[in-house]
C-alpha positions, 0 to 999 in steps of 0.5 A: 500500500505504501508504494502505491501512495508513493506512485499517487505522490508523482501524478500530477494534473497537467492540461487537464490530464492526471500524469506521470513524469518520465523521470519519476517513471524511471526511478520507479522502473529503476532505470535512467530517464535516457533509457525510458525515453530512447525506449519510447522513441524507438516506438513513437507510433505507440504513443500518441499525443493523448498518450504522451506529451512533452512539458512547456517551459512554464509548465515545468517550472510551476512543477518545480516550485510546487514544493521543496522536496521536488526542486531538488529532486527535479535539478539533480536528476535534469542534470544528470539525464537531460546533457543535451543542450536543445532548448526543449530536450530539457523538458521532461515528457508527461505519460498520461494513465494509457502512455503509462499502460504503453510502456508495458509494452516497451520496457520488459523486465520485471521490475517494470511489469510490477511497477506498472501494475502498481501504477495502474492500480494507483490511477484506479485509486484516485479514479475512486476518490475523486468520483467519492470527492464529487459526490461529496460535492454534489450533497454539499450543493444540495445542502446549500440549496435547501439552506438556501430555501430555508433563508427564504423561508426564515426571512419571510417568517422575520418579516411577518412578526416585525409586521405584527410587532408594528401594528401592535405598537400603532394599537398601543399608541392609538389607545394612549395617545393624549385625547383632545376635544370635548370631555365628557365626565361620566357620572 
């Protein structure tokens, strides 16, 4: 259980697509993020856009700030497997949920297999606690509808004693007001 939390701490959301950074997909298959990804260009046709992409420049950098523990993380481990000095070579590739499932096919060992099951079942667990979360969202919504209804509601009654407390009060002061004219003594 304690690896699939491990897995479901390096996906991230990206362009609207929950992803796995090929570095982090290395470590995880215990090979070098080079190794990975000359693996994937030696088999581009199975990974298409949806399937894999590379990262902008912005993109990257709002990644590496996200917490300390990344930044250091992140530049020890360009240093070490980005030495090319293209521009865009830099940027790590991003393996959505199915590129993921694709790299089965592509790195055979063991050790990728297992990792690839771990993988898959931790995208399945955050599949489920999102589908929790948005139900959870939606009886919160009607939570708030009813509330809602009930201020209404709440308002209204408010409004009808504040009417009865001002007629009272016109009443009291009808029959207390100082009179004026004829007075008549009953005797």
């Amino acid at each position: 259980m304690e690896i699939i939390k491990s897995i479901q701490s390096r996906i991230y959301e990206i362009r609207g697509e929950r992803v796995m950074l090929d570095y982090d997909l290395a470590l995880l298959y215990e090979v070098e993020t080079r190794v990975l990804n000359q693996a994937v260009k030696r088999n581009l046709q199975r990974f298409p856009d949806d399937f894999m992409f590379q990262l902008t420049k912005t993109e990257f950098e709002s990644l590496r700030f996200k917490s300390e523990n990344d930044i250091v993380i992140m530049s020890s481990q360009i240093v070490m497997t980005y030495p090319s000095k293209r521009p865009n070579s830099a940027l790590p590739y991003a393996f959505t949920e199915q590129g993921v499932a694709m790299l089965s096919g592509v790195l055979r060992s063991d050790k990728a297999i297992e990792m690839n099951i771990a993988i898959m079942r931790a995208f399945v667990d955050i599949r489920k606690i999102l589908m929790k979360q948005s139900n959870i969202n939606e009886q919160l919504a009607e939570i708030k509808e009813r509330i809602g209804e009930h201020d209404v509601q709440l308002n209204e009654l408010y409004d009808a004693i504040d009417n009865l407390l001002d007629e009272r009060i016109a009443q009291l002061k009808w029959k207390d007001r100082e009179k004026i004219g004829y007075k008549i003594d009953k005797k």
